[in-house]
Z-matrix of the N, CA and C atoms (Angstrom, degrees):
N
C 1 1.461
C 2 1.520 1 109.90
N 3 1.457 2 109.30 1 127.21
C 4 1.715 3 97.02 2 173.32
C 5 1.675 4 81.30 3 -110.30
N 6 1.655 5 81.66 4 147.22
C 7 1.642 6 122.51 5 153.20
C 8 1.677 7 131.33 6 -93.90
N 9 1.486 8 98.43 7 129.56
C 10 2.160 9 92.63 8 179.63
C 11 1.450 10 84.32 9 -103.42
N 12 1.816 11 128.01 10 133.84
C 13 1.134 12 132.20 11 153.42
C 14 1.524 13 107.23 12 -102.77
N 15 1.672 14 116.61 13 105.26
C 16 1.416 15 134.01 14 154.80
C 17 1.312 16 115.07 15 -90.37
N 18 1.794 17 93.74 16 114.17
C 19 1.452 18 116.95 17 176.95
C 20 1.692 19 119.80 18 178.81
N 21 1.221 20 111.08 19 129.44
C 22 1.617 21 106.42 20 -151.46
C 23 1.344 22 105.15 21 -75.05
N 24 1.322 23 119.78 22 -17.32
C 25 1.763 24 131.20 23 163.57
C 26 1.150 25 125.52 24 -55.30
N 27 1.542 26 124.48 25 73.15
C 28 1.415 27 115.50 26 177.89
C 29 1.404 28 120.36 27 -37.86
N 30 1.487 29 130.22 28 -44.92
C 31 0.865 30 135.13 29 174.92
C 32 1.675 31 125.35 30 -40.66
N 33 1.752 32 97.01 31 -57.63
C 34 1.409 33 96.96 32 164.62
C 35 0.912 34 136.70 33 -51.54
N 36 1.540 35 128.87 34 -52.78
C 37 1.233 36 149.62 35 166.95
C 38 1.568 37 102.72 36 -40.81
N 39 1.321 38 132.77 37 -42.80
C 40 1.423 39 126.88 38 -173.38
C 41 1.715 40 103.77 39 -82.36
N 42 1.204 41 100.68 40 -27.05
C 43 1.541 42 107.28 41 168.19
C 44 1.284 43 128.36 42 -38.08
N 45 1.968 44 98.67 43 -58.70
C 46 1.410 45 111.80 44 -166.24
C 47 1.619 46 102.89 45 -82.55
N 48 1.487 47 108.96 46 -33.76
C 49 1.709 48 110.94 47 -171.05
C 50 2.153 49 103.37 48 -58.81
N 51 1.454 50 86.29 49 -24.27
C 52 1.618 51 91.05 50 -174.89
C 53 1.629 52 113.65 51 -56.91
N 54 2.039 53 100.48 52 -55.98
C 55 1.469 54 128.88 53 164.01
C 56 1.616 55 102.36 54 -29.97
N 57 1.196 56 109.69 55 -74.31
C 58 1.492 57 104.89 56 -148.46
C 59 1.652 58 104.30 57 -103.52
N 60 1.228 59 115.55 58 7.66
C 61 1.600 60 118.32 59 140.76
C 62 1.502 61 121.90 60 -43.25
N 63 1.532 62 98.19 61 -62.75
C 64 1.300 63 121.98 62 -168.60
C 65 1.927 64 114.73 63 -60.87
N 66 2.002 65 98.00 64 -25.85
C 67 1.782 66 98.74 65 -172.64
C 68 1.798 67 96.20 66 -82.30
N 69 1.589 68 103.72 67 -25.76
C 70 1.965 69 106.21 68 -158.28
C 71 1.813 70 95.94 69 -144.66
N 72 1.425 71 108.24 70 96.83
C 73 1.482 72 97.87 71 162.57
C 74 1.292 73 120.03 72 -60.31
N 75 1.381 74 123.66 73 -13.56
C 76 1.147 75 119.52 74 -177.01
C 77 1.384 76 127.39 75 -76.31
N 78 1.344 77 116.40 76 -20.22
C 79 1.447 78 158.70 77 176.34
C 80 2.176 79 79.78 78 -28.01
N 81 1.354 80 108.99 79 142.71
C 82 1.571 81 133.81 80 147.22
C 83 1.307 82 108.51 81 -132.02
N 84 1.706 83 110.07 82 126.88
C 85 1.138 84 145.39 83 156.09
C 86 1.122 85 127.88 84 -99.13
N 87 1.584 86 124.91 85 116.08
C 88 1.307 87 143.76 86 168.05
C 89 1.914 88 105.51 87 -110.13
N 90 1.338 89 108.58 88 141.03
C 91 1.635 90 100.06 89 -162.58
C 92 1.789 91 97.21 90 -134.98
N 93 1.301 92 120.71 91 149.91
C 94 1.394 93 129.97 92 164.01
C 95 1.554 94 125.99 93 -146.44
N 96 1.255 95 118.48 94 145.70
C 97 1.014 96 120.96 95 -150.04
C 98 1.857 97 96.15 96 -107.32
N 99 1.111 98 135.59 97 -15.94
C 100 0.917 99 127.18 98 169.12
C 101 1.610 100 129.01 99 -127.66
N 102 1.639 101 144.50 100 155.49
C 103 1.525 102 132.46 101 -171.77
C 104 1.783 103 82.94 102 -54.81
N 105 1.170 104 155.93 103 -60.24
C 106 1.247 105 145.84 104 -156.92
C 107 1.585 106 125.21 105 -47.71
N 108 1.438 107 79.94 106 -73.81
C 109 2.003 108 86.28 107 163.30
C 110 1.589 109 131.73 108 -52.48
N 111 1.413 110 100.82 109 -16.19
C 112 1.422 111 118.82 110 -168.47
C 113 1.753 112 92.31 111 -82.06
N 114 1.732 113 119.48 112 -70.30
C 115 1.159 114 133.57 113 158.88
C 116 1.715 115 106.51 114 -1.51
N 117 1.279 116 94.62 115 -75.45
C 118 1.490 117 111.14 116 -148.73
C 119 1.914 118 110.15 117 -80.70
N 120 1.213 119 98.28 118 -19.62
C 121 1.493 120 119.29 119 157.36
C 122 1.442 121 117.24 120 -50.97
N 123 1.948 122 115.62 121 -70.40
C 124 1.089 123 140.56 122 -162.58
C 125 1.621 124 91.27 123 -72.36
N 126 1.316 125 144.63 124 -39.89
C 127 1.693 126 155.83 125 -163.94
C 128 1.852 127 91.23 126 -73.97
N 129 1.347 128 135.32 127 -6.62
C 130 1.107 129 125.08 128 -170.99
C 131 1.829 130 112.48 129 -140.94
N 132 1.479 131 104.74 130 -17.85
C 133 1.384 132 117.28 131 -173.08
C 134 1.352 133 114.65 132 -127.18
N 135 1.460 134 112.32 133 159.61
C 136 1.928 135 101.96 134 -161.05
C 137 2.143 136 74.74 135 -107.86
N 138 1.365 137 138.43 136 144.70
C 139 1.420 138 152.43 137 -169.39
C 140 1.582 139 105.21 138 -145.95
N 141 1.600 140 118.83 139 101.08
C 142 1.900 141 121.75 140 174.86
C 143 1.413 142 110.69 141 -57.81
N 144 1.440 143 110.70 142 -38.19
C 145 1.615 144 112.40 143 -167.94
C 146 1.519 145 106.05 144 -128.92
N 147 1.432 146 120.30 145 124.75
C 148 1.660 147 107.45 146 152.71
C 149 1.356 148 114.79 147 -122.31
N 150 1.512 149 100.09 148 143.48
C 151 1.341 150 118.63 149 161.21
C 152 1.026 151 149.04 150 -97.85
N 153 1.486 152 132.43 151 114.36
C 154 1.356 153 110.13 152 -134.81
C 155 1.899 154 95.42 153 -152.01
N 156 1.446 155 99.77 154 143.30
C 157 1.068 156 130.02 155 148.52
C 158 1.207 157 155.54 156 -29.34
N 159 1.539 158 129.83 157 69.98
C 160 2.103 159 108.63 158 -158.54
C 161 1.517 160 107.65 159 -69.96
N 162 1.421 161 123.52 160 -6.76
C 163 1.318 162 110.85 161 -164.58
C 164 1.715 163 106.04 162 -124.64
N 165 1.118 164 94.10 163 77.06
C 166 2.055 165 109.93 164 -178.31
C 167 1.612 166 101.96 165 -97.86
N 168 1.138 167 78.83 166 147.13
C 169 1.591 168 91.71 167 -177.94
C 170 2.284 169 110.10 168 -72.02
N 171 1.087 170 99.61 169 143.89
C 172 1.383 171 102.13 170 -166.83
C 173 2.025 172 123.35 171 56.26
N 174 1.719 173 91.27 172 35.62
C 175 1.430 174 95.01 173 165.74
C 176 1.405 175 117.42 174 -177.01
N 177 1.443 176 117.47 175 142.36
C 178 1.218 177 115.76 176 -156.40
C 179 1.489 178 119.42 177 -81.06
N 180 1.376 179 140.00 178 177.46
C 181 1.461 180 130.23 179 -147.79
C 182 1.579 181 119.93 180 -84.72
N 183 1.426 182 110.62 181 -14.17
C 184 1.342 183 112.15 182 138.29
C 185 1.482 184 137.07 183 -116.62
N 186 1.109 185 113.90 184 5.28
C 187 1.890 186 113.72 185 169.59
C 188 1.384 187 121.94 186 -65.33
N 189 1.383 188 127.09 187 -29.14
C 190 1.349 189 121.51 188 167.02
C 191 1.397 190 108.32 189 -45.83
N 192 1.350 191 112.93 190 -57.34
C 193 1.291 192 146.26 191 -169.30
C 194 2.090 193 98.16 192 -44.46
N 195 1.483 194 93.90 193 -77.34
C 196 1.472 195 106.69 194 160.42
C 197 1.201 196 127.89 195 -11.39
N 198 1.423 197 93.73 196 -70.77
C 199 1.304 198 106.04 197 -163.98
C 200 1.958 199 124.39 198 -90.20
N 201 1.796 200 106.08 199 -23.12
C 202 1.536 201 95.64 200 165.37
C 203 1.855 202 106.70 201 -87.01
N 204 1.201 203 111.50 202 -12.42
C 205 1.630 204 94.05 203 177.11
C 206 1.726 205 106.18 204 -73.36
N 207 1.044 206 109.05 205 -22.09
C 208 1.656 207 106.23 206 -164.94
C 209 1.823 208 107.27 207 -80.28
N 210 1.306 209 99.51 208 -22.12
C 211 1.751 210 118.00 209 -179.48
C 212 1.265 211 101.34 210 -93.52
N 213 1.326 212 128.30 211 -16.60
C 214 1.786 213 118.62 212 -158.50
C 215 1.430 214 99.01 213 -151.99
N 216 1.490 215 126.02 214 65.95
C 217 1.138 216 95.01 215 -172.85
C 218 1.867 217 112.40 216 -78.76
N 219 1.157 218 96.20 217 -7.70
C 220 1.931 219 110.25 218 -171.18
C 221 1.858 220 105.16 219 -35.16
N 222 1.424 221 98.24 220 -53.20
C 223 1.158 222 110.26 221 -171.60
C 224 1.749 223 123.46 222 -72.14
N 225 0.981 224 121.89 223 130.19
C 226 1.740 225 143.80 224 148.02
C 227 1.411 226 93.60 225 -27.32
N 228 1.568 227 120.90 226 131.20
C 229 1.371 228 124.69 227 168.31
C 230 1.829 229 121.74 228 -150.43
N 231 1.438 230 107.16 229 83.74
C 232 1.333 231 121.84 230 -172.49
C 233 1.703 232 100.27 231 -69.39
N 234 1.405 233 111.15 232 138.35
C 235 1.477 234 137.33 233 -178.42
C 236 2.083 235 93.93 234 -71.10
N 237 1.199 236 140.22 235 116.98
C 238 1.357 237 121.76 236 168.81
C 239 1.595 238 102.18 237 -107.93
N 240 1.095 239 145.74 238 61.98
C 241 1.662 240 149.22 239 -163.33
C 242 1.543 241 125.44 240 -99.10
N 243 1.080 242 117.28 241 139.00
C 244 1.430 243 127.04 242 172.50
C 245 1.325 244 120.89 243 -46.64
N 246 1.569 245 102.66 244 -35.66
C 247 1.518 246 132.55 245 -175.75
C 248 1.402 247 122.58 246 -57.70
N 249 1.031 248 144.76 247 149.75
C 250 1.375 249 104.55 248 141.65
C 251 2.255 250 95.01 249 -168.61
N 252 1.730 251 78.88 250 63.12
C 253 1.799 252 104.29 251 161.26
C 254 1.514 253 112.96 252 -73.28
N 255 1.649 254 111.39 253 93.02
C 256 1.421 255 96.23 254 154.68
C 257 1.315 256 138.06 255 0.43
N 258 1.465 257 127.90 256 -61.50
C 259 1.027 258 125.34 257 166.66
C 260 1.289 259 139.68 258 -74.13
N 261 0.963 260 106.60 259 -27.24
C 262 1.870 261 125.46 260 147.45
C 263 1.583 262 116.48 261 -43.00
N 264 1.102 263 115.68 262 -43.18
C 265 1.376 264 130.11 263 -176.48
C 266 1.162 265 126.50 264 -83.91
N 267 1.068 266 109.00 265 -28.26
C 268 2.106 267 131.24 266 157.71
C 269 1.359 268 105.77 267 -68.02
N 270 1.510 269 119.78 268 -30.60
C 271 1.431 270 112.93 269 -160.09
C 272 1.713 271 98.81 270 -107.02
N 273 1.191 272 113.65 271 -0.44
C 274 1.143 273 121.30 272 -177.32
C 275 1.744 274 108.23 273 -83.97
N 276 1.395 275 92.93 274 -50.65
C 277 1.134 276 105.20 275 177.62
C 278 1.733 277 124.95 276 -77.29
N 279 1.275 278 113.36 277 -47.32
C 280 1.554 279 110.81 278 153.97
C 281 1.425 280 108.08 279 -41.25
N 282 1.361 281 153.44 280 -47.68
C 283 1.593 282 153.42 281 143.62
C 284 1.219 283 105.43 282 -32.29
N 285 1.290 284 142.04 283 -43.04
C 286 1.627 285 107.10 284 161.55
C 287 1.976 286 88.42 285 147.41
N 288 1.286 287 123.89 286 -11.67
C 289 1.507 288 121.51 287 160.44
C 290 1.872 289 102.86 288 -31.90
N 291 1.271 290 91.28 289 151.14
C 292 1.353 291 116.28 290 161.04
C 293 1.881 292 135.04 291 -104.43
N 294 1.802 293 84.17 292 -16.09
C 295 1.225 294 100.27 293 -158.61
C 296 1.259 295 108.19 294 -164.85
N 297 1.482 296 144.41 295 131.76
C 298 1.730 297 140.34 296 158.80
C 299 1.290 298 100.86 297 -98.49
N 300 1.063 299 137.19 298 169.40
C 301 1.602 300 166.63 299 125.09
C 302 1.457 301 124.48 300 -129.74
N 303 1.414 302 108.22 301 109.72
C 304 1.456 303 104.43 302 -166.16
C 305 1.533 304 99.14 303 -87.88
N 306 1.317 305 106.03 304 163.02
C 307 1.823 306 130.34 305 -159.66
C 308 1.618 307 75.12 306 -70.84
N 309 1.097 308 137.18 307 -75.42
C 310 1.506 309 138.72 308 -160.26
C 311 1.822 310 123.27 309 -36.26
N 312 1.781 311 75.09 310 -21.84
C 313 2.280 312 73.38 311 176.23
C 314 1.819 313 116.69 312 -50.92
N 315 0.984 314 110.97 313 156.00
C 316 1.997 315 125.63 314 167.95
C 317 1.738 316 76.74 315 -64.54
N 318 1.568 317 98.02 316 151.24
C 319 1.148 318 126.12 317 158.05
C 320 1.663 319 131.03 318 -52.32
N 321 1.221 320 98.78 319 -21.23
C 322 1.563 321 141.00 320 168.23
C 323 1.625 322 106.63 321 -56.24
N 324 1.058 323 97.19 322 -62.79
C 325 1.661 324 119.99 323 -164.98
C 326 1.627 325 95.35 324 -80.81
N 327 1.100 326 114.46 325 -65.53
C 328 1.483 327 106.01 326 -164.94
C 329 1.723 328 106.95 327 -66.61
N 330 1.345 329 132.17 328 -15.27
C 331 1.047 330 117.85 329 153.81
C 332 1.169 331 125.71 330 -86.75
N 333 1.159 332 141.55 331 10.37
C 334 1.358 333 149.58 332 -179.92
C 335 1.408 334 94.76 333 -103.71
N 336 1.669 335 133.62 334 -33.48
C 337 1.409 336 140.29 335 176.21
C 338 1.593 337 112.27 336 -70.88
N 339 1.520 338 107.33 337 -42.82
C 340 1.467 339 100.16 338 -177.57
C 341 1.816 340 116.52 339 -90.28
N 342 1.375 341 87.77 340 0.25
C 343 1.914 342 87.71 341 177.10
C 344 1.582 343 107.93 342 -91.93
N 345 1.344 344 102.40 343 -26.92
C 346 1.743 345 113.13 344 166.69
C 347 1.659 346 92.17 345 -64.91
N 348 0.697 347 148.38 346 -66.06
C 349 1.638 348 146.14 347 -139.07
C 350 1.725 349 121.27 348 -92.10
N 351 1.529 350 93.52 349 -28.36
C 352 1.291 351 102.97 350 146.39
C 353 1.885 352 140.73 351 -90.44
N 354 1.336 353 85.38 352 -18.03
C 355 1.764 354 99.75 353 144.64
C 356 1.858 355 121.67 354 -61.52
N 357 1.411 356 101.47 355 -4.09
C 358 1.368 357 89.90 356 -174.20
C 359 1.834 358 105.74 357 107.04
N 360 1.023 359 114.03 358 -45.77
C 361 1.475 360 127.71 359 -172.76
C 362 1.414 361 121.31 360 -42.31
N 363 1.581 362 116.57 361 165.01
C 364 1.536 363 122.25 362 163.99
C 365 1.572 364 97.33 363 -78.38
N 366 1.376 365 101.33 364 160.81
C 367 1.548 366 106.55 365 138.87
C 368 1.536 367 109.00 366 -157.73
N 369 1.042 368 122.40 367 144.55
C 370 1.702 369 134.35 368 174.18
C 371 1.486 370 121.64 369 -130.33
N 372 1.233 371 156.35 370 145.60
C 373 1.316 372 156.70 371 -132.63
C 374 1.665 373 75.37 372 -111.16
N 375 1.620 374 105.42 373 148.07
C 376 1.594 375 124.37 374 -177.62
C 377 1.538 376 98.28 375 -48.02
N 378 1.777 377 109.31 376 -63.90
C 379 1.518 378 118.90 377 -166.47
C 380 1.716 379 112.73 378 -33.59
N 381 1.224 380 99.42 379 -23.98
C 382 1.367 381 105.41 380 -153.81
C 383 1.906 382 106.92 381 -87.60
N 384 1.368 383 106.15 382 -35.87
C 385 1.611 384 141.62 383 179.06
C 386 1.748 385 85.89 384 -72.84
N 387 0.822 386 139.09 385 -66.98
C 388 1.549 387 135.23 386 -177.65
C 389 0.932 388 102.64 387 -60.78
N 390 1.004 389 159.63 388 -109.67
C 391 1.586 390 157.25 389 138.88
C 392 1.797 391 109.43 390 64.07
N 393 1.657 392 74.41 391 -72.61
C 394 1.611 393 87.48 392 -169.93
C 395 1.706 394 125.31 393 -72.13
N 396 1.658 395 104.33 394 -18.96
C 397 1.554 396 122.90 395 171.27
C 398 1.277 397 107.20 396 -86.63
N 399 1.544 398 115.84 397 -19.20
C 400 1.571 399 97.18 398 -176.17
C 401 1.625 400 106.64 399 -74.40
N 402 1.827 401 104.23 400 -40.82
C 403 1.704 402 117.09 401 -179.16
C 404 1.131 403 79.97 402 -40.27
N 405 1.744 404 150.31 403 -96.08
C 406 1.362 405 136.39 404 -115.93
C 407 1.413 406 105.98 405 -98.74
N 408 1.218 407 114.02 406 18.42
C 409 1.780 408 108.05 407 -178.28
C 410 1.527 409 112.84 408 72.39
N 411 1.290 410 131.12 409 39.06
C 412 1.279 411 117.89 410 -164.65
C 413 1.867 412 99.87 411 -127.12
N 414 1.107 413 105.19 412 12.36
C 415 1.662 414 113.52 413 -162.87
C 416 1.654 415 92.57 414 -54.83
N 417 1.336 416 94.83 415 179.39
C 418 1.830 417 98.69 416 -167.32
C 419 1.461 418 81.49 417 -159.38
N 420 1.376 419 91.24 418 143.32
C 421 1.656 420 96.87 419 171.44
C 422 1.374 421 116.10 420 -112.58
N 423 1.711 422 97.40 421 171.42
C 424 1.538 423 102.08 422 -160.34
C 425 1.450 424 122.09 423 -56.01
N 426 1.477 425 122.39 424 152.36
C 427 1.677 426 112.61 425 -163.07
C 428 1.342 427 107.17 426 73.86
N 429 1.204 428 141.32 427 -12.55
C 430 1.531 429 116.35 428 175.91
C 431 1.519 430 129.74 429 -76.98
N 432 0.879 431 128.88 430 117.09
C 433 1.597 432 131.49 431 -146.82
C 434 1.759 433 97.33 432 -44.91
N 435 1.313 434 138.24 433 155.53
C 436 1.765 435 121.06 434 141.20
C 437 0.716 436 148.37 435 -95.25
N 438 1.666 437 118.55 436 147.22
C 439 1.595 438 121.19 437 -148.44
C 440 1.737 439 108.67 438 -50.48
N 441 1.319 440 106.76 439 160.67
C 442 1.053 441 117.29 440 -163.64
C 443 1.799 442 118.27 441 -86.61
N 444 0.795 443 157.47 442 101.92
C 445 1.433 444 141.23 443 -177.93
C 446 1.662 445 135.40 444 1.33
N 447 1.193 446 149.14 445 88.00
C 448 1.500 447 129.45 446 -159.40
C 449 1.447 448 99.39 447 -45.98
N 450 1.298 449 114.06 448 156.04
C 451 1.547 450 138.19 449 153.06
C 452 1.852 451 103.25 450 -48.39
N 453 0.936 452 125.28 451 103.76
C 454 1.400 453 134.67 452 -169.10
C 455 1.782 454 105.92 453 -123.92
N 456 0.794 455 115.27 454 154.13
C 457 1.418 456 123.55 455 158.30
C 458 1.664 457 125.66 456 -86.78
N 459 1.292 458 120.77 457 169.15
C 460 1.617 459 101.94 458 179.18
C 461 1.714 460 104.84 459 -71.00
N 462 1.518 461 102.81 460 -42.86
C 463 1.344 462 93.28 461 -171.97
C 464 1.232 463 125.92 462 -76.92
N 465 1.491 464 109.60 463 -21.03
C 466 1.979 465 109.38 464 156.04
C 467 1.216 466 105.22 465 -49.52
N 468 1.018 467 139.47 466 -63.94
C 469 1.321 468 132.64 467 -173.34
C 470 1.000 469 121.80 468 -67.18
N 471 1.485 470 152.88 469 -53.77
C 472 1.352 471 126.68 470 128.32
C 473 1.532 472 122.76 471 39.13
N 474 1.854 473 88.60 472 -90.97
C 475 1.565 474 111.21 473 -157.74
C 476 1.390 475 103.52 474 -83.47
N 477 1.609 476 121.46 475 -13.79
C 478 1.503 477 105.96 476 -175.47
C 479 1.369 478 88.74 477 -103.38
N 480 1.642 479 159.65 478 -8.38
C 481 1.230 480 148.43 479 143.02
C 482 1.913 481 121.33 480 -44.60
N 483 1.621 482 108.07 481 -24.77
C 484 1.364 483 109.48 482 170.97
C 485 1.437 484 109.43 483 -68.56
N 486 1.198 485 94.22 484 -43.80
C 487 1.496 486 110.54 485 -165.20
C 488 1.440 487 121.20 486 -48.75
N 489 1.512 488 96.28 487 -46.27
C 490 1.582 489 94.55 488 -171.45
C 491 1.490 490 106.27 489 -82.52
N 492 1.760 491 108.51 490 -20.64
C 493 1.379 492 105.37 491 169.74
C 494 1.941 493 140.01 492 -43.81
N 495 1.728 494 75.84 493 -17.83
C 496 1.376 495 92.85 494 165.46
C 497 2.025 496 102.84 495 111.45
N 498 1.534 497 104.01 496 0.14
C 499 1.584 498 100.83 497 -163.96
C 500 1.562 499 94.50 498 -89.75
N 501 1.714 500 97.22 499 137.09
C 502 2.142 501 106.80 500 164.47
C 503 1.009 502 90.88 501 -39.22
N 504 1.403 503 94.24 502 169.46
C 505 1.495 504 128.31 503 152.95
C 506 1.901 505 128.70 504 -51.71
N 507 1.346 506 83.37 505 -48.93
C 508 1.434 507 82.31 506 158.29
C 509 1.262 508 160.85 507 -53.66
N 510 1.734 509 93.82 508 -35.62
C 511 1.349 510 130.23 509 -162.05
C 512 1.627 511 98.18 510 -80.52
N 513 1.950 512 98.72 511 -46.17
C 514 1.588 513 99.11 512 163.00
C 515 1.234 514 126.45 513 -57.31
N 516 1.531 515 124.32 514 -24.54
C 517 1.542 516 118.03 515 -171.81
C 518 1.448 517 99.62 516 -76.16
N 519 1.435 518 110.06 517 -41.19
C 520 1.830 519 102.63 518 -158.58
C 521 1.952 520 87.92 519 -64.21
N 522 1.194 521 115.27 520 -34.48
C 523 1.524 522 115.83 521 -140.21
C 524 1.979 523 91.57 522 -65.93
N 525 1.669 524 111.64 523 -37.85
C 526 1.527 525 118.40 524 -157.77
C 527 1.806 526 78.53 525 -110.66
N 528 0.797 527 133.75 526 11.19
C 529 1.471 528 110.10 527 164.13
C 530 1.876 529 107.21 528 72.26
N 531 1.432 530 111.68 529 24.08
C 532 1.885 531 98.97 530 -168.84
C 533 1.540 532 97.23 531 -129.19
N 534 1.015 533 113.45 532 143.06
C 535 1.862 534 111.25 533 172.52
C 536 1.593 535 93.23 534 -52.62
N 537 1.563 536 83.14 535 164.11
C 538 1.811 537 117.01 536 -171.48
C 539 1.253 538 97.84 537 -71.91
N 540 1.524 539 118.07 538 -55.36
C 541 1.703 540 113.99 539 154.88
C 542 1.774 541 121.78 540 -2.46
N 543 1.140 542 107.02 541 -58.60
C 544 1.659 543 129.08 542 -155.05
C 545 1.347 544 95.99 543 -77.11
N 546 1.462 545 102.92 544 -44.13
C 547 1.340 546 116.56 545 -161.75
C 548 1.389 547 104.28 546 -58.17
N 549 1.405 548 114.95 547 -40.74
C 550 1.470 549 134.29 548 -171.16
C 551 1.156 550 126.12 549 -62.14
N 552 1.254 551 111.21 550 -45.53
C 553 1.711 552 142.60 551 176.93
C 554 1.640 553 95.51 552 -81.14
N 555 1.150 554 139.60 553 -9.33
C 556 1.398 555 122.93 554 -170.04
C 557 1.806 556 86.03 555 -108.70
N 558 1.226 557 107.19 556 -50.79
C 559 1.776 558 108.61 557 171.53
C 560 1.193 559 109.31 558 -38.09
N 561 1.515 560 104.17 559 -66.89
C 562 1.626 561 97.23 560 -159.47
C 563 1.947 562 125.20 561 -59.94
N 564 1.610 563 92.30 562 -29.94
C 565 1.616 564 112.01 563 159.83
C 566 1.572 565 119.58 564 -33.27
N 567 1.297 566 101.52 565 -60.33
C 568 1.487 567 131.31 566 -163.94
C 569 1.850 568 97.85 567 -77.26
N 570 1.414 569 123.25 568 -41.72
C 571 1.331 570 112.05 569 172.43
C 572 1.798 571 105.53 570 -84.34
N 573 0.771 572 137.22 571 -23.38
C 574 1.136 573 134.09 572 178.53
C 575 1.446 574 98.26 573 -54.93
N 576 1.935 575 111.16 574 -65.98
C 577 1.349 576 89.71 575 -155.82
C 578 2.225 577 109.90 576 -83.63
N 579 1.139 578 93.76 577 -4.32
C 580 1.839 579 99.07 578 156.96
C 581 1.435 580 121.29 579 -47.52
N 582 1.557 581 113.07 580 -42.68
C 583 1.477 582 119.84 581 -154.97
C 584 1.399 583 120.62 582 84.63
N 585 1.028 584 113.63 583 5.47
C 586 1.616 585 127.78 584 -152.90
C 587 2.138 586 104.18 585 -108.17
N 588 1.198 587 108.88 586 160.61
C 589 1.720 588 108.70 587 -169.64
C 590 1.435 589 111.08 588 -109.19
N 591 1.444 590 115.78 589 -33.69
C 592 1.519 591 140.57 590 -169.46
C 593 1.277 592 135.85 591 -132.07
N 594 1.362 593 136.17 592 -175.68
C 595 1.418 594 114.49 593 -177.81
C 596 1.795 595 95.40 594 -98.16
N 597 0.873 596 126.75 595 -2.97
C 598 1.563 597 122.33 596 177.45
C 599 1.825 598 109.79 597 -68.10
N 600 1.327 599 100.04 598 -53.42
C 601 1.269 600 123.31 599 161.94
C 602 1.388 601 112.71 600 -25.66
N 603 1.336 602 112.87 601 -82.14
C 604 1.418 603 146.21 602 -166.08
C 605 1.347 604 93.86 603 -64.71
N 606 1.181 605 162.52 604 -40.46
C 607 1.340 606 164.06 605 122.47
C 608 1.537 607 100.08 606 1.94
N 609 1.392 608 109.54 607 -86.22
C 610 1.667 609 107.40 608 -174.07
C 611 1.389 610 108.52 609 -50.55
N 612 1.306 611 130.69 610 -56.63
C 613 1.511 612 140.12 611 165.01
C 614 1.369 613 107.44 612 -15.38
N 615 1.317 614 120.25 613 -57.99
C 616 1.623 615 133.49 614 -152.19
C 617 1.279 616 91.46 615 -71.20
N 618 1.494 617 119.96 616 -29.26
C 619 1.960 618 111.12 617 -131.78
C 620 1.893 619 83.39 618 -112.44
N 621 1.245 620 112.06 619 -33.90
C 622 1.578 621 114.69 620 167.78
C 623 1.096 622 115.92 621 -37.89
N 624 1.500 623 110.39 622 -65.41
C 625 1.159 624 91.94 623 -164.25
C 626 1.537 625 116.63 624 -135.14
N 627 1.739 626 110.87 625 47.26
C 628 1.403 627 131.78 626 153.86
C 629 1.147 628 106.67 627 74.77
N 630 1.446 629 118.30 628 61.64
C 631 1.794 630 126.49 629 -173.86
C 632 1.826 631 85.77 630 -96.55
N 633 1.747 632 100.26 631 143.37
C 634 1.189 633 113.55 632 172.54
C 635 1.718 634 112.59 633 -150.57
N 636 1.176 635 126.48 634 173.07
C 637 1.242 636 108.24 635 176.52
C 638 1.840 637 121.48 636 -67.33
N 639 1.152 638 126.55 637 150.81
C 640 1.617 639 126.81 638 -167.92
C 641 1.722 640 96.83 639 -67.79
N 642 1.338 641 126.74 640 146.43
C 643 1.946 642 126.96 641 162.48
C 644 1.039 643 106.90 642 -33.05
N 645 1.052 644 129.19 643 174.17
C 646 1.385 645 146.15 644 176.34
C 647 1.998 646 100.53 645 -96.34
N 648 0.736 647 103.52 646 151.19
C 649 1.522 648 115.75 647 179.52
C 650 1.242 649 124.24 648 -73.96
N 651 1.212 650 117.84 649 75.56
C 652 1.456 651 130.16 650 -159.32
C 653 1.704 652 111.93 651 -82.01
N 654 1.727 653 109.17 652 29.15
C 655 1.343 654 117.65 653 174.36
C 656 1.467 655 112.46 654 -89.36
């Protein structure tokens, strides 16, 4: 898997390559410090995961954001931010995130966030999961066990893990080889059994309650 780390903090950036050195030696890192270099990086190199920054120099706290999902949608694109406003984080993700982790997590947390995410996985900061159940009335109180995973198929899951990654429809058909059709009918499966209407939805859904891709079939 290569990784793009966008973030004007060298420091950070050597931070996280340190982090997720340590989960996958296998891990490749390519790094940029600005939405430009990042751009002009991604216009020449194929990148599985980016990580990225809302607060780059010469761009506002979601246009980086904007603007490499709208050029790239191929790629996985986790929010890495100082921030971490509920509402910022909805809007991040309606923009095409897969994932936030705010700079403020324990070291604990943010590796427990990026081993979920490099599993394929959601992840979203708790505040944000409360937030979003209280908007729909769905809050749960403390001690209540969590909900359980829907009954999914491998390939629902699959196609609703692209999804929230932020990739068209399309991008999923060329990627699994199935008409956009398929693609549709495997979505709509996958929100049905979520409860969920959209892929914004299905995002918080995913990150609730620790959707990742199924093992590999070790028969």
């Amino acid at each position: 898997m290569h990784i793009l780390l966008v973030d004007d903090h060298v420091m950070f950036r050597q931070g996280v390559k340190f982090l997720l050195s340590d989960l996958d030696e296998s891990l490749e890192f390519s790094e940029a410090g600005t939405c430009e270099q990042a751009l002009d990086f991604l216009a020449s190199s194929a990148t599985d995961l980016i990580l990225l920054d809302l607060n780059l120099p010469g761009s506002n706290a979601l246009g980086a954001l904007h603007e490499i999902r709208g050029k790239h949608p191929e790629a996985a694109l986790v929010v890495l931010s100082g921030e971490d406003d509920p509402v910022l984080i909805r809007d991040a993700i309606e923009q095409g995130a897969s994932g936030f982790v705010p700079k403020s997590s324990s070291s604990e947390v943010l590796l427990a966030a990026l081993n979920l995410i490099l599993a394929g996985g959601v992840y979203l900061p708790p505040a944000a999961l409360q937030s979003a159940s209280a908007a729909t009335g769905t809050t749960s109180t403390e001690g209540d066990p969590l909900p359980q995973p829907p009954s999914l198929s491998a390939r629902q899951t699959d196609v609703l893990l692209k999804a929230i990654q932020g990739k068209p429809n399309k991008v999923i058909a060329r990627e699994m080889d199935i008409a956009e059709g398929t693609v549709k009918t495997h979505l709509s499966a996958a929100f049905r059994a979520l409860g969920v209407h959209n892929r914004t939805e299905a995002v918080f859904a995913a990150a609730r309650l620790g959707l990742r891709p199924p093992p590999p079939d070790q028969s």
